[in-house]
N, C-alpha and C positions, 0 to 999 in steps of 0.2 A: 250626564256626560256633557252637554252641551253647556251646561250655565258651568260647569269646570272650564270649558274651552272658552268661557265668554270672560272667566277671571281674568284664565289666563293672558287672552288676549288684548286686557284692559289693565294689568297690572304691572306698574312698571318697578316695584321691586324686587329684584331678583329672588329674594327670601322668600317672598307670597309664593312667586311661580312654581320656585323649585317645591314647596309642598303641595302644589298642587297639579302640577306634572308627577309626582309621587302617588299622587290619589287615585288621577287618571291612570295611571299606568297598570296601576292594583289592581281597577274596575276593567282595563283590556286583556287584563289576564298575565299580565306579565309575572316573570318570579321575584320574589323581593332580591335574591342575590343581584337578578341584572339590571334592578333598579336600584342597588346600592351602587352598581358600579360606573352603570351610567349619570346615575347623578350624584354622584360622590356625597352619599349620606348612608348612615349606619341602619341596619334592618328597624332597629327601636325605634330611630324617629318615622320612617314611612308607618309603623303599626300604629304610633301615636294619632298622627297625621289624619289617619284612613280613620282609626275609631272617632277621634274631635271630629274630623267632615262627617260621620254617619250619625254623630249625636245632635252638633250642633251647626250643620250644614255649612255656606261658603263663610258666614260670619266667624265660623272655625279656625282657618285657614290665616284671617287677617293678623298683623303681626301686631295692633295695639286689640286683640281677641281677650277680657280679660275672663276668661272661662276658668283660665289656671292660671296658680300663684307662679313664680318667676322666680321665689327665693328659697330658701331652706332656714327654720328657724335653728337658733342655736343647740337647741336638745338633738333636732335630727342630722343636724350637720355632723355632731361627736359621734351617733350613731351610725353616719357613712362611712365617716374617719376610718372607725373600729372596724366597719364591713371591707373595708380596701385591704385590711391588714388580714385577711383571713385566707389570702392566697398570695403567690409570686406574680403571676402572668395573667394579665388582665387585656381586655377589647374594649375600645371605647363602648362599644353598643349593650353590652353589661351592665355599665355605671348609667346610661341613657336611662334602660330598663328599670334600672334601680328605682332611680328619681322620679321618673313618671308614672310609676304604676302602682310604687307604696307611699312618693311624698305627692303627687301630683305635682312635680316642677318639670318644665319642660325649659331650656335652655333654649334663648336664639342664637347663640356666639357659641360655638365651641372650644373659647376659651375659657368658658366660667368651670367645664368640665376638666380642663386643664390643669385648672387651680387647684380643684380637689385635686386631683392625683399628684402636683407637686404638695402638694401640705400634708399628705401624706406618706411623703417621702418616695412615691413611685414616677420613674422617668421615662420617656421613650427612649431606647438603645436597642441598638445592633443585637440581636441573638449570635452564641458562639456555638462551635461544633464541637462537639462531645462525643467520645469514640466511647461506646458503650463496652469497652471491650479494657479499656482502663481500669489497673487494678488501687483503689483509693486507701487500699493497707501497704501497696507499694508507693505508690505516691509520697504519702506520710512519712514513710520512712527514708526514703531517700531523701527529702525534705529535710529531717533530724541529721542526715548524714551532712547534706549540704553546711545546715547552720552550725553543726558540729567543726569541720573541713575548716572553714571560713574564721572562729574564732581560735582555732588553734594555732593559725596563720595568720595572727590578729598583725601582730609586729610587724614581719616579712613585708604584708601588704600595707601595711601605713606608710615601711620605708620605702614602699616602693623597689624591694627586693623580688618581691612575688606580687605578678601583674593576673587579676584574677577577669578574664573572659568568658563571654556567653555569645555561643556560635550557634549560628543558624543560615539556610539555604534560601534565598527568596527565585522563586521562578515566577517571573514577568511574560504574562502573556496578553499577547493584542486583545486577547475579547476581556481581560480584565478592561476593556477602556469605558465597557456599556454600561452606563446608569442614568441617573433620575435627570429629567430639565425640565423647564415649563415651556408648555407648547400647547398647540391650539388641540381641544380633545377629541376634534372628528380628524385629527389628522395624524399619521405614523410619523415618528422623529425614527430618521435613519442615519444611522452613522456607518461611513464605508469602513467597512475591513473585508482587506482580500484573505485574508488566514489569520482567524481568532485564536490556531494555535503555532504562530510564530513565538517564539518565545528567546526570552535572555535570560539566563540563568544569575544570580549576584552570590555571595558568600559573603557574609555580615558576622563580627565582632563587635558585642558593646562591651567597656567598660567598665565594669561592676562599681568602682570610685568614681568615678565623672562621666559616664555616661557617653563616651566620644566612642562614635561607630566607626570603624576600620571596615570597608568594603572596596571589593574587588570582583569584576565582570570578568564572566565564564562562557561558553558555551553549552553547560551541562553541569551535573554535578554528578561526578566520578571519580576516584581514586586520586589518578595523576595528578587531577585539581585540585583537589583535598588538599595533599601533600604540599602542589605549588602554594597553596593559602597559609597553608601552617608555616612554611619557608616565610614567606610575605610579612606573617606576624611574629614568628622570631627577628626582621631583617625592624621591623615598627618597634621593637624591645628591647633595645641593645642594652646590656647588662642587667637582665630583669630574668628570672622564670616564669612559665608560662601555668599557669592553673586552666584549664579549661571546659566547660560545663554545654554539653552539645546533646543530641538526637542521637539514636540508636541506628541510625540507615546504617543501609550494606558497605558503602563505601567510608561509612568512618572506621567502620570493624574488617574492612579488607583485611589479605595479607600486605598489599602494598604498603598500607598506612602502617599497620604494624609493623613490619620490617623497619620502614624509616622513622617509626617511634623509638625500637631499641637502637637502633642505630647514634641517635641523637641522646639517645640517654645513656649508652653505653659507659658501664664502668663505675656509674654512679650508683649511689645507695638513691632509693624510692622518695627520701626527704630532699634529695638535692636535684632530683628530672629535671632535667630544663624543660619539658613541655611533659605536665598530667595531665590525665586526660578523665572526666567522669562523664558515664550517662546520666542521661533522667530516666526516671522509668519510663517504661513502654505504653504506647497508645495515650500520650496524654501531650498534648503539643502547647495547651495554655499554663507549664511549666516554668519555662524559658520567655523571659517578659521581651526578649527582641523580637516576637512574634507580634508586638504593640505595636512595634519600629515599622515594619513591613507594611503592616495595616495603612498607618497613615500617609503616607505616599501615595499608595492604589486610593484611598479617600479623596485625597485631595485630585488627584488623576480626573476622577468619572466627573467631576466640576467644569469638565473642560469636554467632554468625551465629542461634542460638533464641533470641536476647533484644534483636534490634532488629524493631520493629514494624512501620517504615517507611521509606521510601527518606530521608525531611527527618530523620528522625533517627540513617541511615547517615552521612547529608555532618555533619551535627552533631558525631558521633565522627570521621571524618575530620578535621576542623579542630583538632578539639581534641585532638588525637592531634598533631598539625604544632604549636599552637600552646606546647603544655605539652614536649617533646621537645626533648633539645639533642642535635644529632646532631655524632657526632662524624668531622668533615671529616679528618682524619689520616688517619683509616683509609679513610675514602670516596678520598681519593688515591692510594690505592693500585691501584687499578681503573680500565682502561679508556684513553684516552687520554692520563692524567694519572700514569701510571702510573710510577715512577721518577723522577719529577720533583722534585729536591728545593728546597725553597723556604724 
């Protein structure tokens, strides 16, 4: 313990200490979870770390130590290649493991780590929520129905006779504002909010052709609204039919809404509605690609989360984030119900 504190206290690059503040922390008993958290390193390399110091003492530790190789030759490289490919969802402290314990390579940069897992085609991303409750034969087929719908309206919608929509609800709330910043690590980063569930409600149309979102601020999202938003986007459409591909809530399937659907369609045969109307299936919300749209907004929002004052001036940057943004719908196609659809 003491020639560990005598490194430490004599070594002045950060790299040395942190492995050997890792050492020490082993030998006082700590657990490795809260020494990965407090020194921001994965459980692999403290194990690594603790067995080099216990084999080959503080000469271990030093960062030109040449005890272990530093590369991977080309036979074992194709062979990690092949091992990355063996699952979806991976930890960096996995591939650490990998390296160090069947090639003997220990990485100083965590970006050489990075590398392999781009060359292998794996990224870091956001995880999505999966409602297990999703039925994936309906999906599918709704799907079939969608691209079926779409191409037999092929004409209509080129002329610009039938305007084809994907609706969707976004509810803005203050505590979306909380995320990541850099800040000193013995110290809390607090951001005020007086009510993280103040919220503003939006109603969003894209485009299905050009990708241009039609939005409009609510209070909620309920019947009356509903209806006002569908007025909204007949009033954005003049001489066009309305196709529209939305969520299953209660308020799209009201009576209200229904009443003023036949109402607006009255008289007409089912090829001539001014406004259709279809679901997606149920419990599947990564469907409907203006759930991209929503996304990035709140993304670019938490970039700022110690520099907005107020909830009027969170919806403020919200609008103007949808307003100033060409989002590009090609790629939104690609996800979700629309997915494979060529058009």
């Amino acid at each position: 313990m003491a020639e560990l504190q005598e490194f430490i206290d004599n070594r002045p690059d950060a790299r040395e200490v942190r492995k050997a503040l890792a050492v020490k922390l082993v030998y006082q008993g700590y657990k490795y979870e809260e020494i990965q958290t407090t020194l921001d390193v994965s459980i692999g390399s403290i194990t690594s770390w603790k067995n080099t110091y216990k084999e080959y003492g503080i000469s271990g530790l030093r960062l030109n130590y040449q005890g272990r190789k530093s590369y991977l030759s080309d036979e074992q490289r194709e062979k990690v290649l092949s091992w990355l490919q063996t699952k979806d969802i991976w930890k960096l402290g996995e591939l650490e493991y990998k390296l160090a314990f069947e090639y003997d390579v220990i990485y100083e940069s965590k970006r050489s780590y990075y590398d392999l897992f781009d060359e292998a085609g794996i990224s870091w991303k956001k995880t999505t929520a999966l409602n297990p409750k999703a039925d994936k034969e309906a999906v599918a087929a709704q799907k079939k129905q969608i691209e079926s719908l779409l191409e037999s309206n092929r004409e209509e919608i080129e002329s610009a006779r039938l305007r084809v929509l994907l609706i969707d609800e976004c509810h803005l709330l203050w505590g979306d504002l909380t995320g990541y910043v850099w800040g000193k690590t013995d110290q809390e980063i607090a951001v005020e909010i007086i009510n993280e569930r103040d919220k503003q409600t939006y109603y969003g149309a894209v485009d299905y052709l050009n990708g241009k979102l039609l939005m409009k601020a609510y209070k909620a999202g309920n019947s009356d609204n509903t209806i006002d938003y569908l007025r909204y986007l007949l009033d954005q459409s003049k001489s066009q039919r309305l196709l529209l591909f939305w969520n299953g809530a209660s308020y799209h399937r009201s009576h209200l809404v229904q009443n003023f659907l036949a109402e607006v369609n009255q008289g007409l045969a089912e090829e001539q509605w001014q406004i259709h109307c279809i679901h997606f299936a149920p419990n599947c919300p990564s469907q409907n690609p203006i759930e991209d749209i929503w996304l990035q907004p709140k993304t670019w929002l938490r970039r700022f989360c110690a520099l907005i004052p107020s909830f009027s001036h969170l919806k403020w940057m919200f609008e103007w984030f949808i307003r100033h943004t060409t989002f590009d719908f090609a790629t939104l196609q690609m996800y979700g119900a629309f997915s494979e659809i060529k058009y």
